[in-house]
C-alpha positions as CSV (number, residue, x, y, z in Angstrom):
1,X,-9.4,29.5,50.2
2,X,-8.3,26.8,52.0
3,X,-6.3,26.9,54.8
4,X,-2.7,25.4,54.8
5,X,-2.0,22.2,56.5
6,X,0.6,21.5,59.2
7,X,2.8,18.8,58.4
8,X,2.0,15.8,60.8
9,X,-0.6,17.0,62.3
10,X,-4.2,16.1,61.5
11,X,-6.4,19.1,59.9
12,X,-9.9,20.3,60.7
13,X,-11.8,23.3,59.3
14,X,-13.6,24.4,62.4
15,X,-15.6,27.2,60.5
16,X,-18.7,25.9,59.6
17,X,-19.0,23.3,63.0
18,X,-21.7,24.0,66.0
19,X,-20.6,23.6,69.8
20,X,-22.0,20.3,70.5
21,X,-24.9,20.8,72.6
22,X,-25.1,19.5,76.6
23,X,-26.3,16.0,77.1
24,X,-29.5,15.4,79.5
25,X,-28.5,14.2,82.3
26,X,-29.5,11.4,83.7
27,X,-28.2,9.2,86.3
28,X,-29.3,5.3,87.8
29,X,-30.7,5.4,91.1
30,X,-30.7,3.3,94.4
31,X,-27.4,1.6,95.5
32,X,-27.7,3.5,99.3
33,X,-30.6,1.1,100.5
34,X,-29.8,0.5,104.5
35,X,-27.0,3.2,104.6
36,X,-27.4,6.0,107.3
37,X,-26.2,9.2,106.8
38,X,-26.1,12.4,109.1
39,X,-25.8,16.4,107.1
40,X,-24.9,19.1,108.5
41,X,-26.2,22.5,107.3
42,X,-28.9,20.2,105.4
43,X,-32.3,22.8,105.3
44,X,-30.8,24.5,101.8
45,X,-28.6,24.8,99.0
46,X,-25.9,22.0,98.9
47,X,-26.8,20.4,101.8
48,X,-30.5,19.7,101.1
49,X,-29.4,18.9,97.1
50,X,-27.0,16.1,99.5
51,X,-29.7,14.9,101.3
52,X,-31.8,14.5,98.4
53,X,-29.8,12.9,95.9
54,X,-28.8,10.3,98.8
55,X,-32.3,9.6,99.9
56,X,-33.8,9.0,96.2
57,X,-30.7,6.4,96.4
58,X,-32.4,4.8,99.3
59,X,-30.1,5.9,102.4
60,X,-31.6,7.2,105.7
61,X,-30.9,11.0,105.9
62,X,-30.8,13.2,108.8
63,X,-30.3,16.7,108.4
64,X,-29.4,20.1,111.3
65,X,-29.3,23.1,110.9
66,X,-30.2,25.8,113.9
67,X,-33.9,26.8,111.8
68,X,-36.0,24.4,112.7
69,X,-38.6,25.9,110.0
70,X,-36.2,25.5,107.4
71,X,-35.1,21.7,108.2
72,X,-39.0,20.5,108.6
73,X,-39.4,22.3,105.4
74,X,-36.7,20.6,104.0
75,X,-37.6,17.2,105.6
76,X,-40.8,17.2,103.5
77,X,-38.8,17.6,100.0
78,X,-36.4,15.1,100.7
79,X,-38.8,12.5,101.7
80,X,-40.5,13.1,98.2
81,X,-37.3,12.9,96.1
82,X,-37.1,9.2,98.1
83,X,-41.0,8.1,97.7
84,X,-40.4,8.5,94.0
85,X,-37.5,6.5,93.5
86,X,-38.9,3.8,95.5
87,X,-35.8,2.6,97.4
88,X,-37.0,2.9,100.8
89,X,-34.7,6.2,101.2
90,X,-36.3,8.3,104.4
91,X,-35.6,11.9,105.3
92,X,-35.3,13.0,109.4
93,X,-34.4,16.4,110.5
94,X,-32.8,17.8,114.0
95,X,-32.1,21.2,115.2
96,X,-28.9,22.5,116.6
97,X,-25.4,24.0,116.5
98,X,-22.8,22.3,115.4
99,X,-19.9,24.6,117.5
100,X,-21.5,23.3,120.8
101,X,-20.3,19.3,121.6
102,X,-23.3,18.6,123.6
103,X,-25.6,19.7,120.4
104,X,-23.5,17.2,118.1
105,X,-23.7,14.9,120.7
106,X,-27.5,15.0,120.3
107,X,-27.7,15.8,116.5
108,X,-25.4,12.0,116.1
109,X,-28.0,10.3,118.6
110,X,-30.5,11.3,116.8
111,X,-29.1,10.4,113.1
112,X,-28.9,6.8,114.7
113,X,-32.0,6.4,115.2
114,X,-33.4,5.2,112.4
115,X,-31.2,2.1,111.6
116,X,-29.5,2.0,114.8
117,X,-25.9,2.6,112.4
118,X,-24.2,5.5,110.7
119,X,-22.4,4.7,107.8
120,X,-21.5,8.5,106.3
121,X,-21.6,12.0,107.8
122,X,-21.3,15.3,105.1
123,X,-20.3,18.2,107.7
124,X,-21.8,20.7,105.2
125,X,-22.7,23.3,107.9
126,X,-20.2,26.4,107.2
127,X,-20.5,29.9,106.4
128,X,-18.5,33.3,107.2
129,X,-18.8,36.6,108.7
130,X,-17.0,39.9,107.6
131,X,-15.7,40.7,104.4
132,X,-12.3,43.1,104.2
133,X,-8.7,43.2,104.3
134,X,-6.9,41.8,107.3
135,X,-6.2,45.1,108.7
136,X,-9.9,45.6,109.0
137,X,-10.8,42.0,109.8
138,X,-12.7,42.3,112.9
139,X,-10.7,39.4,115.5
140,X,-14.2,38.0,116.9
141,X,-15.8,37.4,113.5
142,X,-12.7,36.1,112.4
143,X,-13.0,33.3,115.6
144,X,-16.5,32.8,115.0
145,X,-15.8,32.0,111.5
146,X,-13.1,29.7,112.3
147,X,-15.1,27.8,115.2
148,X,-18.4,27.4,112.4
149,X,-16.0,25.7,109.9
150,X,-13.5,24.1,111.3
151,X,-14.5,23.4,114.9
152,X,-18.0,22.4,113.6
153,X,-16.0,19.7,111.1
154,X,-14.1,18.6,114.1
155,X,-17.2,18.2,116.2
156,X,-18.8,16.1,113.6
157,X,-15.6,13.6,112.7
158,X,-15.1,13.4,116.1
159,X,-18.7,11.8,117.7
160,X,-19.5,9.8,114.3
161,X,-16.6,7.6,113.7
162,X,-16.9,5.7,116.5
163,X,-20.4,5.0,114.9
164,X,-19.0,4.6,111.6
165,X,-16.4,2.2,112.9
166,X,-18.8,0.0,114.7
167,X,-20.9,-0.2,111.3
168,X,-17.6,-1.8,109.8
169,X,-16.4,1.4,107.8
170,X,-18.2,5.0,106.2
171,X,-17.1,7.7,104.6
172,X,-16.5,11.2,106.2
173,X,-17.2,14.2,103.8
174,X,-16.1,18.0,104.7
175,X,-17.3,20.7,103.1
176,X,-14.0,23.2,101.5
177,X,-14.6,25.7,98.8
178,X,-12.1,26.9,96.1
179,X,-11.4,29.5,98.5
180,X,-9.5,26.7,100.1
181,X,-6.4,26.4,97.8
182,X,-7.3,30.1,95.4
183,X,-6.8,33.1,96.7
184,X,-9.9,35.0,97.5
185,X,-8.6,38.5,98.7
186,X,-10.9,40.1,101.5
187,X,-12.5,36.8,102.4
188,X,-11.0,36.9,105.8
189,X,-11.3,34.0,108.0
190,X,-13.3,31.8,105.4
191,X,-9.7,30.9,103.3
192,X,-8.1,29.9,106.1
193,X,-10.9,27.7,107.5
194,X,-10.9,26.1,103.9
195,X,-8.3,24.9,103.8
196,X,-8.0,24.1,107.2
197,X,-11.0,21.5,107.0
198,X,-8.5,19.9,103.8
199,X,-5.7,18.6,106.1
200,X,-8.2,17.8,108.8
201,X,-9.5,15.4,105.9
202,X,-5.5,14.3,104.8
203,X,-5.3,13.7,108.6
204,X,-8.7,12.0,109.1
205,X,-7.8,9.6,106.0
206,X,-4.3,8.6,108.1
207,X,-5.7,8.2,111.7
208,X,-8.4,6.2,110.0
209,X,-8.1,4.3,106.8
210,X,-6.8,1.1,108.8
211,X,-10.7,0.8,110.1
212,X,-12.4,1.1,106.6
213,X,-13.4,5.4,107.9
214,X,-12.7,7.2,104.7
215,X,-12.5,11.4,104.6
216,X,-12.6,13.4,101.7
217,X,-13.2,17.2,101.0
218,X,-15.3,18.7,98.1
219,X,-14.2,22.1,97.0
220,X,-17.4,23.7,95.5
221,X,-16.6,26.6,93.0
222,X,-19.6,29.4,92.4
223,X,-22.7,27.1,93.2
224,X,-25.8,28.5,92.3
225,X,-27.6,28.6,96.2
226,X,-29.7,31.0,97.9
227,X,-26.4,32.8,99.6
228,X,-24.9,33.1,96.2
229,X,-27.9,35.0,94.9
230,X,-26.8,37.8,96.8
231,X,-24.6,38.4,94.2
232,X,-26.5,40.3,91.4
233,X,-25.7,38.9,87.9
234,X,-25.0,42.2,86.2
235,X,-22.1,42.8,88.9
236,X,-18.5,42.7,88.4
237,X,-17.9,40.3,91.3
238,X,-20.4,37.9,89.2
239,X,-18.5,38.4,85.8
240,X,-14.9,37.6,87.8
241,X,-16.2,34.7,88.7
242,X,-17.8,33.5,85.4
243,X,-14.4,35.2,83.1
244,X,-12.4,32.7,85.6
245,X,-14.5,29.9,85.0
246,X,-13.5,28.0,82.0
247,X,-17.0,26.2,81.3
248,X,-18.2,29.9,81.7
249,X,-21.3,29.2,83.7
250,X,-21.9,28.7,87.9
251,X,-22.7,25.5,89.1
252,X,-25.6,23.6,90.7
253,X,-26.2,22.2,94.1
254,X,-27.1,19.3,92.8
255,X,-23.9,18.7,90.8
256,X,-21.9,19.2,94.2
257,X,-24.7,16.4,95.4
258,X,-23.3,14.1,93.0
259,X,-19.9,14.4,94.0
260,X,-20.9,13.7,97.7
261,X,-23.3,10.9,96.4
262,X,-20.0,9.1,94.7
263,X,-18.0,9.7,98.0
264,X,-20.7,8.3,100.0
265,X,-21.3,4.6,98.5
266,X,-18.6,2.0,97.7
267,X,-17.8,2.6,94.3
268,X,-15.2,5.3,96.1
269,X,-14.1,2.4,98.3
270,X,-10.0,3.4,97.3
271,X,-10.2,7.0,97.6
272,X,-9.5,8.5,100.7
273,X,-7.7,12.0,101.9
274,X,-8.4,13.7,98.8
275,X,-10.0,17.1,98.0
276,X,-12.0,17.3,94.5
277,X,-13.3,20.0,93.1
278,X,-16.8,20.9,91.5
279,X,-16.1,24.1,90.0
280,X,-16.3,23.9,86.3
281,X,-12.4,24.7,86.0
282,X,-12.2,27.7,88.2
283,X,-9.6,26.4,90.6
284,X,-7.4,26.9,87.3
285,X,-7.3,30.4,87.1
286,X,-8.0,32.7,90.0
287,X,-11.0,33.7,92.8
288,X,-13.2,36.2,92.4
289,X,-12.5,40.1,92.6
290,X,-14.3,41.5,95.8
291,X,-12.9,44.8,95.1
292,X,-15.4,46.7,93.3
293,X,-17.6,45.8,96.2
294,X,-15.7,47.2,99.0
295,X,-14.0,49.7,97.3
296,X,-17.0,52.5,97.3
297,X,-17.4,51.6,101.2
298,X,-13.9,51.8,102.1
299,X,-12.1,53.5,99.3
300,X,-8.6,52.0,97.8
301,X,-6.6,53.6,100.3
302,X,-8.4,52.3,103.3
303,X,-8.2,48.3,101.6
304,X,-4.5,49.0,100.8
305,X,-4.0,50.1,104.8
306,X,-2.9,53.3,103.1
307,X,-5.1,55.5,105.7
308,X,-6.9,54.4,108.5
309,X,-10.6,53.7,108.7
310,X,-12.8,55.9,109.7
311,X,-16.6,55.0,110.3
C-alpha cells in the first residue's frame, strides 16, 4: 500500500532508505605560518588537540600547564603533528599557574619568545572542584573554582593584548562549556564561572575591537577527554548526556580544535564577542543529570536541603 500524499507538499517513502553514512574528514593545512600563539591548560585533551591542529597549520605554539611531565610530553606530539605538515609550525611548553600574575607574567614572556610577537592566546586552562547542591557547596572550593576559571582568563586577556596589539591585531579565545548558558544542577561554581568567562569575552570584544583584538568563547558540549572518561559509559549520567544530544554521540577534542583553529586565523576576521558551541546540539535540550551520582552519597532529602548532612 502506498501511503497518501499531502497536498502541496513534496512526498518521499522513507522506508526502504539508509542513513547516509559520515563523510572522512579531511581538512587543508597551513595558513598559521609566522603566527604565535600561547595555550593555556595545553598538556591534554582540548588544549593539546588546540595546539596541535595550530602547529600542523604552521603557528608557533606554547603551551602551560602546572605538570611539567605532562607539557614536555605534550611538546614532543605537537612538534610531530607540525614536522609532518611541513609548514614550519613549532611546539614550546612552560610550567605554571595561571591564578598567580607573576606566573602569567612569565608563561606570556616565554610564548614571545620564539617570534618575538603574539598574535592569539586560547585560555583553555579551567576545571572545578566539588560537586553538590548549593547548600552543600563548600565556600572555598567554590572560590578556588571561580579564581581557576575566571581569574585565570582575566590573567591571560590581561598580559597578552598588549602583545597582541603591538603585533597589529589577534584573537583572544576563552574556554566556556554548555554549562555556561544550560543548566547543570549540582555543578557548583563551574556554571557560574562559565558563563562568567562569556561576558568577559562580550566585554573583551568592546574594549578592544577598535585595535583589531578579537575575543570569542567556545562552549564545548561532552568532549571525549581523559576528565570525561571518568564517566563510565554504561552510567546514567553518560546516557543523560547522549539522550540530550541530538547527533546522539560525544564529541572529540579535536573537533573543539577546529573551532579554535577558525577563531585563530583571519578567515574569522568579522567575528568577535560571540560564544559558539561544539556540542553536537546539546545546548538545545538540557545538561546532564548528576543525580543518580550523588543521590546514594547523599540521599534525596539531603540534595533537596530536606535534612541536614551528616558525614
Amino acid at each position: 500500500m502506498t501511503a497518501p500524499r499531502s497536498r502541496g507538499l513534496p512526498f518521499a517513502d522513507m522506508s526502504n532508505q539508509s542513513a547516509p553514512s559520515a563523510r572522512p574528514q579531511s581538512y587543508p593545512s597551513g595558513g598559521l605560518e609566522g603566527y604565535a600563539v600561547l595555550i593555556t591548560g595545553g598538556g591534554t585533551g582540548i588544549g593539546r588537540a588546540c595546539a596541535e591542529r595550530l602547529a600542523a597549520d604552521g603557528a608557533a605554539v606554547t603551551i602551560c600547564g602546572r605538570t611539567e611531565a605532562s607539557l614536555a610530553a605534550a611538546v614532543r606530539t605537537i612538534a610531530e603533528a607540525a614536522t609532518a605538515t611541513g609548514h614550519g609550525g613549532s611546539a614550546h611548553f612552560v610550567s605554571g599557574d595561571v591564578t598567580n600574575e607573576d606566573d602569567v607574567r612569565r608563561i606570556v614572556a616565554a610564548a614571545l619568545e620564539p617570534t618575538r610577537r603574539l598574535d592569539g592566546c586560547i585560555a583553555n586552562a579551567g576545571g572545578s572542584k566539588g560537586l553538590g547542591p548549593y547548600h552543600l557547596i563548600d565556600a572555598q572550593q567554590f572560590v578556588e573554582t571561580l579564581h581557576l576559571n575566571v581569574l585565570g582568563t582575566m590573567l591571560c586577556l590581561k598580559h597578552t593584548v598588549p602583545h597582541m596589539v603591538a603585533a597589529g591585531g589577534g584573537s583572544f579565545i576563552g574556554m566556556s562549556s554548555i554549562a555556561g548558558y544550560v543548566t547543570h544542577p549540582y555543578f557548583g561554581a563551574y556554571t557560574v564561572a562559565k558563563a562568567g568567562i562569556e561576558q568577559m569575552m562580550r566585554n573583551g570584544a568592546d574594549e578592544y575591537g577598535a585595535v583589531g583584538v578579537r575575543c570569542n568563547a567556545i562552549r564545548p558540549g561532552f568532549i571525549a577527554t581523559e576528565l570525561m572518561a571518568a564517566i563510565p559509559r554504561d552510567s546514567d549520567v553518560y546516557h543523560s548526556y547522549i539522550d540530550n544530544t541530538p547527533m546522539n554521540d560525544v564529541g572529540r577534542p579535536q573537533d573543539v580544535a577546529a573551532l579554535a583553529r577558525f577563531l585563530i586565523g583571519s578567515d574569522s576576521r568579522w567575528i568577535t564577542g560571540q560564544s559558539i558551541a561544539v556540542d553536537g546540539g546539546n545546548g538545545l535540550r538540557r545538561g546532564p543529570d548528576y543525580g543518580p551520582f550523588l543521590e546514594p552519597f547523599l540521599g534525596a532529602d539531603v540534595m533537596l536541603a530536606r535534612r541536614p548532612f551528616e558525614p
